[in-house]
N, C-alpha and C positions, 0 to 999 in steps of 0.2 A: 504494500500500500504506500504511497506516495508521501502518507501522512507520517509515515514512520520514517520513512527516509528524510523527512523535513527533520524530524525529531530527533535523530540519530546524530544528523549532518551537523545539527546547532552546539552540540556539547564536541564536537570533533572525530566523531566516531565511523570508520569505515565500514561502508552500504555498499549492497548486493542486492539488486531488486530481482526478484525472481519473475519465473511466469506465475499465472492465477491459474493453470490447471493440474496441478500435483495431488497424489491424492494424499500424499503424508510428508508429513515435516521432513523425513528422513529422503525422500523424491525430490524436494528441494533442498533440502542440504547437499543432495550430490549433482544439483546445479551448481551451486556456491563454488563446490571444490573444482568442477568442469571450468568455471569462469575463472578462479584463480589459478589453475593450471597446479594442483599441488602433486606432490610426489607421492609416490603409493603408499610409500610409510609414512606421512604426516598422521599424524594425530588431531582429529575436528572434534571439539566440545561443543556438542550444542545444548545448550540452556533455556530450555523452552520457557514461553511467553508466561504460562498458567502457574508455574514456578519463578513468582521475581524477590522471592527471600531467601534464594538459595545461599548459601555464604561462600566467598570468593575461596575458602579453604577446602570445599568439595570439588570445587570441580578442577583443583590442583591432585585433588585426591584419586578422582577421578579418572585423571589424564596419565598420572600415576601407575595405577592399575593397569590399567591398558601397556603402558611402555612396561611394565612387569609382566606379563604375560603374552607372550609373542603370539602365541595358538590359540587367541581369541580374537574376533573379526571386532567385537564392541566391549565396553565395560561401563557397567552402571553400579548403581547402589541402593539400600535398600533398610530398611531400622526394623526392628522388633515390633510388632502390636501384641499392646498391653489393653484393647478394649475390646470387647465381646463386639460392640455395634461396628466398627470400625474391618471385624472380618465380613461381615454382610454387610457392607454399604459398597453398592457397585461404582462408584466412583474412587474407593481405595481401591488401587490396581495391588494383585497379591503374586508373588513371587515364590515356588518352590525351589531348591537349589541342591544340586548332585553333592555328590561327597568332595568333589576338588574344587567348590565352590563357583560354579557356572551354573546359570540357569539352566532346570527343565523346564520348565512352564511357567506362565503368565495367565494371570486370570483376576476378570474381576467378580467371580465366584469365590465361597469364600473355601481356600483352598490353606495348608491342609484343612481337613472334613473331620472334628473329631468326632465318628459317627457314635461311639458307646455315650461319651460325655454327653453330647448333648441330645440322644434319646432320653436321658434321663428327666424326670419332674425337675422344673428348675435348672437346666443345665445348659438351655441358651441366654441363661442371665449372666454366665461367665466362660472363663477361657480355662482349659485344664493349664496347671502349673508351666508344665514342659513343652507345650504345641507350639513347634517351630516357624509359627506367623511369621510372614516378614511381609510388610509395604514397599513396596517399590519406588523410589524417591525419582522423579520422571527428570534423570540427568544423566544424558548418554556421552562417551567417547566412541568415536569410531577411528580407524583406520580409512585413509583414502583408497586405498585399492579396495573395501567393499563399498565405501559409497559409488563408486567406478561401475561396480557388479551389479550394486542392488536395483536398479534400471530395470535392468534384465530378467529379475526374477519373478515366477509366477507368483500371486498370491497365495497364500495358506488359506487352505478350507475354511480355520478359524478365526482367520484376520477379520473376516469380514462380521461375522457373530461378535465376538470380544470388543472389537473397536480399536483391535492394540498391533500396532505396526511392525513391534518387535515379533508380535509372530511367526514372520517370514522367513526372517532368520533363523530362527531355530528350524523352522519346517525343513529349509534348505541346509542346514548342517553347519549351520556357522556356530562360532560357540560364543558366549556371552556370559563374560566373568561380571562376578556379582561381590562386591563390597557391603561389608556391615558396618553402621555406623551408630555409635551409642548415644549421639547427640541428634535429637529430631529436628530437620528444619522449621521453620515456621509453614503452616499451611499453605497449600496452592489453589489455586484458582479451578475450584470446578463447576460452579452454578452461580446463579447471575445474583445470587446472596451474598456468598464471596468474592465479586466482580466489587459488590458496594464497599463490603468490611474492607476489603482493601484499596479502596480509592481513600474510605475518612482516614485509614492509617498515614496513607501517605499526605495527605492534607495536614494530620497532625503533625507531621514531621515534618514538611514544608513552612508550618503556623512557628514552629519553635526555633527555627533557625534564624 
């Protein structure tokens, strides 16, 4: 949008205006890389829009991972849930993760399912002790030789059900290292509730300066 390159350009910041037909952020991010010509091993953070409290220490952390792990295509991150509502609320994206800490699945079902616990009377009012919840904190690194790739690839059956773009990758065999982070960001941006709460935050913070 135009309006954001205005925005971008005034504090001094270098813009990329894409096309308006991609069907995911990650389609346009491997524009971005196409227009700046990067090298296949570069490392692209992108920091999406719906996350703008990310703190500048994750996605150093982030960028991190990735250059630690050469046999993964992306590297994200992801925190602990500690709320019973927060595994059923389909806008926390939930994340299972293999033994060498790469994702298998993504889902905004609430995944793992502790099925005994919460057949129980009372047992969807809490989390068992141990259930390896994890949130998905929506802050990707990638490699430019997959944003190069990712063009290319068909969709995942479930990309389209979920909503969730990382799907693809996995579907196609790329691996996607997954960081735990003990400190939670601030919330993101997912319904036009949270669009408000975080405009008056930032008004407050613009009011006190």
């Amino acid at each position: 949008d135009a309006r954001i390159v205005e925005a971008c350009q005034a504090f001094g910041a270098e813009v990329v205006l894409t096309r308006a037909d991609h069907d995911s952020g990650t389609d346009r991010l491997a524009e971005v890389a196409a227009q700046l010509g990067l090298a296949s091993d570069a490392i692209v953070v992108n920091v999406q829009g719906d996350e703008p409290l990310i703190p500048p220490a994750l996605i150093d952390q982030v960028a991190a991972n990735l250059a630690a792990h050469p046999e993964a295509a992306i590297a994200t991150l992801a925190e602990p849930i500690h709320e019973v509502s927060a595994l059923f609320n389909p806008n926390v994206v939930k994340v299972v993760c293999r033994a060498d800490g790469d994702a298998a699945y993504f889902s905004r079902a609430p995944i793992p399912y502790a099925r005994d616990h919460f057949a129980r009377e009372g047992g969807g009012e809490t989390l068992p002790a141990d259930l390896p919840a994890l949130r998905h904190v929506g802050l990707y690194a990638y490699r430019a030789s997959f944003l190069k790739a990712y063009a290319g690839l068909s969709a995942a059956p479930t990309e389209h059900f979920e909503s969730l773009e990382q799907l693809r990758a996995l579907w196609h065999g790329y691996r996607i290292s997954v960081t735990l982070i003990d400190a939670a960001p601030a919330p993101g941006v997912d319904t036009p509730e949270d669009a408000e709460r975080m405009r008056k935050l930032f008004d407050r913070a613009g009011n006190s300066e």
